[in-house]
Structures are given as C-alpha cells and as structure tokens.
N, C-alpha and C positions, 0 to 999 in steps of 0.2 A: 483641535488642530486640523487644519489640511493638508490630508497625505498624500503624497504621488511616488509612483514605483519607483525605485532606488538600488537596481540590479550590478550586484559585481562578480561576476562569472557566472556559477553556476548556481548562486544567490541572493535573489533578492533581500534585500536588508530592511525593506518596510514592508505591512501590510495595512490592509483597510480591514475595518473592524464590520463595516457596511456592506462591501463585496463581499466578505468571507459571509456574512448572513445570508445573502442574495444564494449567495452559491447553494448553498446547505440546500435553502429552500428549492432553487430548482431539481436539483438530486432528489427532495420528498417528493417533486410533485411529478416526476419520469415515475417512478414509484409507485407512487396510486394510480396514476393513469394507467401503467400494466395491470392494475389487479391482486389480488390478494395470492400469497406463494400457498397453495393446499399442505396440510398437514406440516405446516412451519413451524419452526422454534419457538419456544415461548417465554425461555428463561437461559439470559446469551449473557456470557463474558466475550467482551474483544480486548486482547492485550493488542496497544497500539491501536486505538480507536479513533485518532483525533485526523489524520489527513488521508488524502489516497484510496484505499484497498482497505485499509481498515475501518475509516470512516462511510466507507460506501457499504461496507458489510455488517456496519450499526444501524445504519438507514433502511436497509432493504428488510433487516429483522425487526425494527421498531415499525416501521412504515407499511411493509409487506406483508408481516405477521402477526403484527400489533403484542409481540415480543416484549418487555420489560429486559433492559440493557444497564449491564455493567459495564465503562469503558475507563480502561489500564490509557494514561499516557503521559511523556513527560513534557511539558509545556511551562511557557515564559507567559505570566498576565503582563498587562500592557501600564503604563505609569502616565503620568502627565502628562510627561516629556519624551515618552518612546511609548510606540505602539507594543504589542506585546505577538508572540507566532501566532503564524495562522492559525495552527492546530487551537488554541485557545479560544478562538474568537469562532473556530467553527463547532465547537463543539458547546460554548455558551449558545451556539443557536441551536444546537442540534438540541440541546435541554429545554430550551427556551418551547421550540415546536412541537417537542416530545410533551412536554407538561401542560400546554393548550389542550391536545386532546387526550387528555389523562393516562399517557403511557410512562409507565414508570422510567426513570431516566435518573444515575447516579453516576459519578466518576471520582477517580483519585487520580493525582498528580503525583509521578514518585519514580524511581527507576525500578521496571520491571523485572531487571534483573536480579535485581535485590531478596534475600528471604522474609526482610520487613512489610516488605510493599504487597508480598504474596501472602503473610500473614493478614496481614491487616484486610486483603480482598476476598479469603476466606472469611473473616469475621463479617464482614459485611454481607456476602453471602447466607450465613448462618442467620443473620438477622434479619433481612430482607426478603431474601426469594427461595432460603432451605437449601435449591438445588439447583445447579443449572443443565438443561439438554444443550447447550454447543458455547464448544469454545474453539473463535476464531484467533489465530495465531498471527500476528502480522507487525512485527514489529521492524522497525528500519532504523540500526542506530549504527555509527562508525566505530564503537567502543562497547567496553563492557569490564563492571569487576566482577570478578569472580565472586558468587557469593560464597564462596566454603573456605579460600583459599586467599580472598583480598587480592587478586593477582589481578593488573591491568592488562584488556587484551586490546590491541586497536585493528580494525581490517584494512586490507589493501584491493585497491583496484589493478592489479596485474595481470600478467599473464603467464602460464606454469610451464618448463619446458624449454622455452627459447621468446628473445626479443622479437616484438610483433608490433611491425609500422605501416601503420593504415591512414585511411583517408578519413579526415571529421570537418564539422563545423566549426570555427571560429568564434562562439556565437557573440562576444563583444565588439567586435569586428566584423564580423557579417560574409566572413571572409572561409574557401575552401585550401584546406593545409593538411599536410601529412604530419602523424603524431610519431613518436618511438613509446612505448612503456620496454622496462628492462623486467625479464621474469625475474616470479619472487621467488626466496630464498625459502625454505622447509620450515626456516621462523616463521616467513609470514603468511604463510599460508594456513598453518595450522594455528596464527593468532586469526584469522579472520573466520577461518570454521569454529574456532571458538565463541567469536561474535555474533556472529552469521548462521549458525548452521543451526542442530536441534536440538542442544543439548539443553540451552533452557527452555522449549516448549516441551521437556519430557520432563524435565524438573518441574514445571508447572502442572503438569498431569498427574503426576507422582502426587506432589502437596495436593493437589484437589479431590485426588483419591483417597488417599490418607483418612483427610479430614470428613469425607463422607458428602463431599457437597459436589458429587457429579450423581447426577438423576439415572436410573436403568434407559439401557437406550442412547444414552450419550454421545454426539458426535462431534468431532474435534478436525479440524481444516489449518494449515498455514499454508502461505502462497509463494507459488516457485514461478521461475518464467525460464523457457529455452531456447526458444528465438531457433535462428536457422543458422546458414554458414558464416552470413557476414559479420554476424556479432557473437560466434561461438568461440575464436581465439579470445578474445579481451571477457565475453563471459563463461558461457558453459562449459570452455575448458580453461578457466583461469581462475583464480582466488575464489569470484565470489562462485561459479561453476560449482569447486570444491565443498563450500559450504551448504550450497543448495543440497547435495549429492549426500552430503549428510542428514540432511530432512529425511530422501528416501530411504537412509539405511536407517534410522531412528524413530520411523512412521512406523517402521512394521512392529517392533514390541511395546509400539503404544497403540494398534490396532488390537494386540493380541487381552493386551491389559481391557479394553473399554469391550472388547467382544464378548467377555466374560458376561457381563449383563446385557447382553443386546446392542453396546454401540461400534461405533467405527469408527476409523481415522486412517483420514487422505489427505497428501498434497495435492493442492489444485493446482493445476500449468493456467495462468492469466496472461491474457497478450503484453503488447508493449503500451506501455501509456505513460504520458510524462508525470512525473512525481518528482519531489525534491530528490530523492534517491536516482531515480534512471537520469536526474538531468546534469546528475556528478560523473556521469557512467560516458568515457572520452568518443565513444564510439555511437550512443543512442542520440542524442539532439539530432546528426542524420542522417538515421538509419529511420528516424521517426518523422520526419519532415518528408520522407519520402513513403513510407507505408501511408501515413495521412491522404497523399495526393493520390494514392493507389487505391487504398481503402473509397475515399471519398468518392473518386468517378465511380465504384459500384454501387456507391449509399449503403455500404457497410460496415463505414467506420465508429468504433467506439470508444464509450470512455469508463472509467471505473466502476460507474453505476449501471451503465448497463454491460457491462460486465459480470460482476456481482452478481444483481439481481438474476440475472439468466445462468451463474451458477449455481445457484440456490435455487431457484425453480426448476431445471433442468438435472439438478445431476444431483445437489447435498439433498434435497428432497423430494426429487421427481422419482417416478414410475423407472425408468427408464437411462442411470446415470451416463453420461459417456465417458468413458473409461478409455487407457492407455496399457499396453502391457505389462507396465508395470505397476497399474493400479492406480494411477494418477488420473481425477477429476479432470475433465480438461474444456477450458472455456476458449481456447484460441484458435479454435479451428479454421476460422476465417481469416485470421494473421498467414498460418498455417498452408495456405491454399497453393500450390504450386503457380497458380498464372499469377497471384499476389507476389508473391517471393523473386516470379522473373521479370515482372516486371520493377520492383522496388531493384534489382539485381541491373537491368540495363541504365536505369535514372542513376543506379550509383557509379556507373561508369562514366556516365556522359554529362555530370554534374559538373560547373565550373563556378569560381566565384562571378565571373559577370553573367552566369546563365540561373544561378543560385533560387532567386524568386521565382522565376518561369518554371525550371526543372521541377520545382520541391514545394510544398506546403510548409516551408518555412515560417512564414507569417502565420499561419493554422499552427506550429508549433510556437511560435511568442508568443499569442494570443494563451494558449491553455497554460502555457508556462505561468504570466501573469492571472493568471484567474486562480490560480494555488495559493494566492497571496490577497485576494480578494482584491485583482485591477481587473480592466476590461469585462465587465458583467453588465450587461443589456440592464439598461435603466438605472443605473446607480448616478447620484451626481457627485463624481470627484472632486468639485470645485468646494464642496458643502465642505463645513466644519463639522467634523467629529470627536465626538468623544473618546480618547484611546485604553479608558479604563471600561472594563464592561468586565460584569461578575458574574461566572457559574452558577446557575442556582444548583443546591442538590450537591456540593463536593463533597467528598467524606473528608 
C-alpha cells in the first residue's frame, strides 16, 4: 500500500514501515560516528524499548557498546490492510541492523506490567545472556493493571492544587489559544503515580534480583524530565510531577538493594524532545517549537539519541557523572541554561497565531513529530508501495 501521514490531534493514526527503518538507521549511524562508550554495558534489558528514549538507549548500548539487548514492549504488527505502530516497525529494524553485524538482539511483546511478561523475561535471560549489567526503565503507558491486585489504574494530565490556564498550540489548527486543565482530585493523582511513578520499575528489580539474573555491578536508570517555570504548573508540579517524584523517593532503596554487589541506581533528568508521550502533554508542542528555535540558533539542539548517547558516555559510564543534589544523572543541561530559558521565556510572550511560524520552530516541531511515525525522513520515497506486514526476527 501507499502510506501518507494521517494525524488527529496528538496522533498520528499511520506509519511508514520505510521511514521508521530509515529512522532507526540514522540513530545507528550518529552512534558509530561518535565512537565506542569505554567500559559500556554488555548485557542490557530496556523495558520500553521500542520508540523515544527507550529505543535510543538500545541503540547507543547495541551500537555503542556492541551490548547484546533484551527489549520489553507492547506493540501492534501491521496486516494487509493497516500498517502496524511505529514501535514495531522500528524495532524489526533495530533487529534487523542488530543481526547484520552479529549483535545479539531479542524482544517480547506483552505488557510489562504484568508478572507473566516479567517471568517470561527472566527466563529468557537465564537462557540467553545468564545476567544482565543495566536495566534501563523507560516505559510510557496511560494505564496500567495492577499485577497483585487486577486493579486498573489510568493517569491524568492535570494539575495539583488549583485550575491552571495557559497559552498552547493548536496544533490541528495551527492556531495560538488559551487552554483550562481543572486539578485533579487525590483519586487521580495517586491513579497516575501508580502508572507513572516507580513502583513497577522496583517490582522489576525485585523479580530480577530474586531470580539471580542481575550481574555484580548492576546498574539500573529510568528517565524523568523537569523542565523550568513554564511547564512546571501542568508538569513538575501536577499529576505526572507526582509520579516522577515517586521515581526519586523509590530510586534510593533500589540504589541501596544493587550497591550491595557494586551497582547503582539513578534517575536521569533528559531534556524536552517530542515523543508520542510529550506531544499529548497540552503545554509541550509549544514550549518545544520554541526551545528548538532557541536551541537551534546556538547549534545545540538535540534529539533522543544524542541525548542518550551523551548520557551514557558522560554520566551512566563516564569517569566523571554529572550529578544533581539529589543524585540525579542529568543530561539537560543545555535545555537548562538560563539565557535558553529567557529566551524560550520572551518568544512565549510575543507568540501569536499569525506570528506562529516566524516566532517558533514550529515546522522543526511537525517535522520530528512526523518522523515518530516514519514520515519526512531524507530520502524515503512515499509515493512507493509498501509492504505493511514486516516481521521481528528473533521475538520470543
């Protein structure tokens, strides 16, 4: 079939099976071009490994470290007659490139929240690779069951405290509009730290401990973002805020558990970067169209993979980590920058919908929004007919 992008809100509803390869591939090849990460991972679980921050953290440890990867995620293959997510089609390439230069590459499709899916990744562990030195935590879901207890949790996008009405993008519309979100109530706050927050990346540590298949040395990452004033009401101090806040308080006796034999465990702070998750977020589409146009005039803007990659070289195994007072890895330092922040801070004042293009890197944010989905990737031909069924090699 021939696909062409097919967005309704904060969704695109098709993918290219072509672009999402193309994509992969450019991410390995930023990758080697840096260089090999010294004293890197060699045997990686990523829960959530298939888009974003997860997939960029299988790439930099297969790629960069020449790592043998386990990756947890749950994904739609594609049929005749519908293309299938992204996630699936980018990670049949990430297999695909992984098993050209004979780096071991394995995954399961299943909900990680589950205690089956966490059995079953133990077992394959046992068979496969005995043990693994780092599990990255990066999962992005709106829901969750309880495994103990069967209880559905779903998260909210609020804010804690009091009604907060801001200025966002339109983005079907193209248009600049004032939003309301009403705070959420104690239900929902505490259902979305239950989706959200650490409880099952401690639960995952626990079962990996248990069973004997974390290596001496062990280190274990999930990723947080905090952003500054403009998007502190709607995040860092709203729903998902809370649940982040729960990583921090649930890091430290799963530091304390892996220190036993030599390893560690940090959250990372990672900048802003569009992902299906941030581009549901009412206040990121632009607060990011405008760090882009910030970012960019210094030539220091990034995207997941060099992200990533420069937190792993730099901090999860450098000489040298940068560190937060409260112990947090931190790769946004350049987001971070004060003449960044005032200036993202004035363009958000002086933004209008008929100034929208000129103000903002708008376009730079459609552009990367569609390449999630495998559109707008240098040298693909979307006109071509594709195949929408494409198969995992290597699924457990």
């Amino acid at each position: 079939m021939i696909i062409k992008p097919r967005v309704r809100g904060f969704m695109c509803v098709t993918t290219h099976p072509v672009g999402c390869e193309a994509n992969v591939a450019q991410q390995i090849d930023y990758v080697k071009a840096q260089g090999a990460i010294p004293n890197g991972p060699k045997r990686v679980l990523v829960i959530g490994a298939s888009t974003g921050y997860g997939l960029a953290s299988r790439i930099s440890a297969a790629f960069g470290a020449g790592a043998s990867t386990l990756g947890i995620f749950f994904e739609k293959e594609g049929t005749e007659k519908k293309p299938g997510t992204a996630g699936w089609y980018n990670s049949a390439a990430f297999h695909k490139f992984a098993e050209a230069e004979g780096i071991y590459a394995k995954s399961i499709n299943g909900d990680a929240f589950s205690d089956a899916i966490k059995e079953k990744t133990i077992a394959q562990i046992k068979a496969d690779l005995g043990q693994v030195d780092l599990v990255v935590y990066s999962l992005a879901s709106p829901r969750r069951q309880h495994p103990k207890t069967g209880e559905v949790f779903n998260s909210t996008l609020k804010p804690i405290g009091k009604d907060v009405t801001q200025r966002g993008v339109n983005t079907d519309k193209e248009t600049i509009e004032s939003f309301t979100l009403v705070a959420a109530n104690e239900d929902e706050i505490n259902n979305t730290v239950a989706v959200m927050g650490g409880e099952d990346w401690q639960m995952w540590i626990d079962a990996l401990d248990e069973a004997g298949v974390l290596a001496d040395g062990a280190k274990t990452t999930a990723y947080t973002y905090l952003g500054d004033k403009l998007t502190w009401d709607i995040y860092w101090h709203g729903t998902i805020g809370a649940a982040k806040k729960d990583l921090d308080k649930r890091v430290i006796s799963i530091r304390e558990k892996l220190a036993r034999t030599g390893g560690d465990a940090r959250v990372s702070v990672l900048k802003a970067v569009v992902t299906q998750a941030s581009s549901a977020i009412p206040v990121m589409p632009l607060y990011l169209a405008l760090l882009f146009k910030a970012m960019k005039a210094d030539g220091s803007h990034e995207g997941c993979i060099e992200q990533v990659y420069g937190l792993f070289k730099n901090s999860l195994y450098g000489d040298a980590p940068i560190k937060d007072e409260e112990g947090r890895l931190r790769a946004d330092g350049l987001e971070m920058r004060p003449e960044i922040q005032a200036a993202v801070e004035k363009m958000w004042d002086d933004v209008t919908t008929e100034n929208l293009m000129a103000t903002t890197d708008f376009a730079g944010y459609k552009r990367e929004f569609l390449r999630l989905f495998g559109f707008e990737i240098d040298g693909v031909d979307y006109d071509a007919d594709v195949d929408p069924v494409v198969e995992i090699r290597n699924m457990v």
